[in-house]
PATOR-723766 format. One line per field, with one value per residue (C-alpha): residue in three letters; x, y, z. Coordinates in steps of 0.02 Angstrom, whole numbers. Each point is the difference from the previous one (the first is absolute). Example, Ala and Ser with C-alpha at 12.3 -4.5 7.8 and 13.67 -1.06 7.14 Angstrom:
# residues 2
r: [ALA / SER]
px: [615 / 69]
py: [-225 / 172]
pz: [390 / -33]
# end
This chain:
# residues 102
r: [UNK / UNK / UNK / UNK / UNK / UNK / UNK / UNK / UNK / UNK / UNK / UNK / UNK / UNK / UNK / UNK / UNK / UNK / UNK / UNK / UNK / UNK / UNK / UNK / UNK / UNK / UNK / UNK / UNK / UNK / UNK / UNK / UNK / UNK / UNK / UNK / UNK / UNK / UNK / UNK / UNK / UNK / UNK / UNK / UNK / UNK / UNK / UNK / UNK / UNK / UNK / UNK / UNK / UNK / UNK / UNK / UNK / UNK / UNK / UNK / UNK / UNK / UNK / UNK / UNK / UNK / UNK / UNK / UNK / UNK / UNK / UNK / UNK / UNK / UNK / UNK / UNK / UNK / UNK / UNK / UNK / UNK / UNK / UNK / UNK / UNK / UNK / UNK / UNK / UNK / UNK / UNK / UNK / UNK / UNK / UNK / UNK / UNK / UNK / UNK / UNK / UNK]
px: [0 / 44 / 83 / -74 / 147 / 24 / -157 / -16 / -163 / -53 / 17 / -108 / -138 / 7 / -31 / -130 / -99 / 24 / -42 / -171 / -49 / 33 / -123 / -127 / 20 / -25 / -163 / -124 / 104 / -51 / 113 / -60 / 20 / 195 / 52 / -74 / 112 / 162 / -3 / 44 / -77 / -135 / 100 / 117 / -125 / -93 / 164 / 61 / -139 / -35 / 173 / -33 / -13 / 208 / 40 / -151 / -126 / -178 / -125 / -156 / -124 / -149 / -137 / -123 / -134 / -78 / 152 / 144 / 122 / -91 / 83 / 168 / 162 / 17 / 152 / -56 / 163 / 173 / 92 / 164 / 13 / 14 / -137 / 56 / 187 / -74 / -106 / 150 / 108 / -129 / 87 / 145 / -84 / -85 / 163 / 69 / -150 / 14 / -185 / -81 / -29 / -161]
py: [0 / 184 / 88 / 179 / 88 / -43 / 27 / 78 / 97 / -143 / -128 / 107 / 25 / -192 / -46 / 136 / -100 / -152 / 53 / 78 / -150 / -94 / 108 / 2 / -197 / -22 / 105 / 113 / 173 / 162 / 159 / 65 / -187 / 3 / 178 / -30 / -172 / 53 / 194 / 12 / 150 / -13 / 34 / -136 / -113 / 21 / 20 / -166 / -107 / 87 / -81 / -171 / -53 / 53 / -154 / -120 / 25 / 18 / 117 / 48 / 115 / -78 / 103 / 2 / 96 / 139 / 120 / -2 / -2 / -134 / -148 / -102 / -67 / -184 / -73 / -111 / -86 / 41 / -54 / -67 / 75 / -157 / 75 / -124 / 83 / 181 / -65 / -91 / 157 / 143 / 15 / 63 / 105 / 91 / 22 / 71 / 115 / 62 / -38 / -111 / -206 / -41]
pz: [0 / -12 / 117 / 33 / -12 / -173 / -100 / -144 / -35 / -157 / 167 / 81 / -137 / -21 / 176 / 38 / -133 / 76 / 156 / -54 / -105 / 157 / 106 / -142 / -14 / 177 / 20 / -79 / -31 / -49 / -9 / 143 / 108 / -79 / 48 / 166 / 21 / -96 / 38 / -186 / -102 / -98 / -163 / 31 / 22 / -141 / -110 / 85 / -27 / -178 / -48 / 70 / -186 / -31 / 103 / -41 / 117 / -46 / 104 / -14 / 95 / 55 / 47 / 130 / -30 / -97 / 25 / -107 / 138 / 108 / -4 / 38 / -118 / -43 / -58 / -139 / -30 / 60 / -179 / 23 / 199 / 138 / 120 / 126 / -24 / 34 / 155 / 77 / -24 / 44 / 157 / -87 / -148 / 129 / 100 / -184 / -45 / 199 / 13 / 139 / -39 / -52]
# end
């Protein structure tokens, strides 16, 4: 794994995405659910998950109810990511990012 003193801001990118699609995996996420978790700005967010598809994983918003912005993410496949790598390791990503475990 990475040591924190020695990443790069592509490492970063990468493993903020991996982190997220970890949350969103794990249970029903909105923006407003996964800046209250990570502390992370709205922006990134939505920039992060909106390039999910650079490293293979598909997302899609599923909504709620009659508003547009009702509703959660769902990972609908995680391409060529090992999930079971990124839950084993979240410890550490999270430890990277400087955000809380999830």
């Amino acid at each position: 794994m990475l040591q924190p003193e020695h990443v790069t801001k592509q490492q970063i990118a990468f493993l903020r995405k991996l982190y997220l699609a970890h949350l969103i995996d794990d249970q029903q996420h909105n923006l407003l659910s996964l800046q209250k978790q990570t502390g992370m700005p709205r922006r990134t967010l939505q920039d992060a998950i909106a390039a999910f598809s650079d490293i293979g994983i598909a997302v899609e918003f599923v909504q709620d109810g009659g508003r547009n912005n009702a509703g959660h993410y769902h990972i609908k496949t995680w391409g060529p990511i090992n999930s079971a790598w990124v839950g084993t390791h979240l410890t550490q990503i999270a430890l990277i990012l400087q955000l809380p475990k999830a």
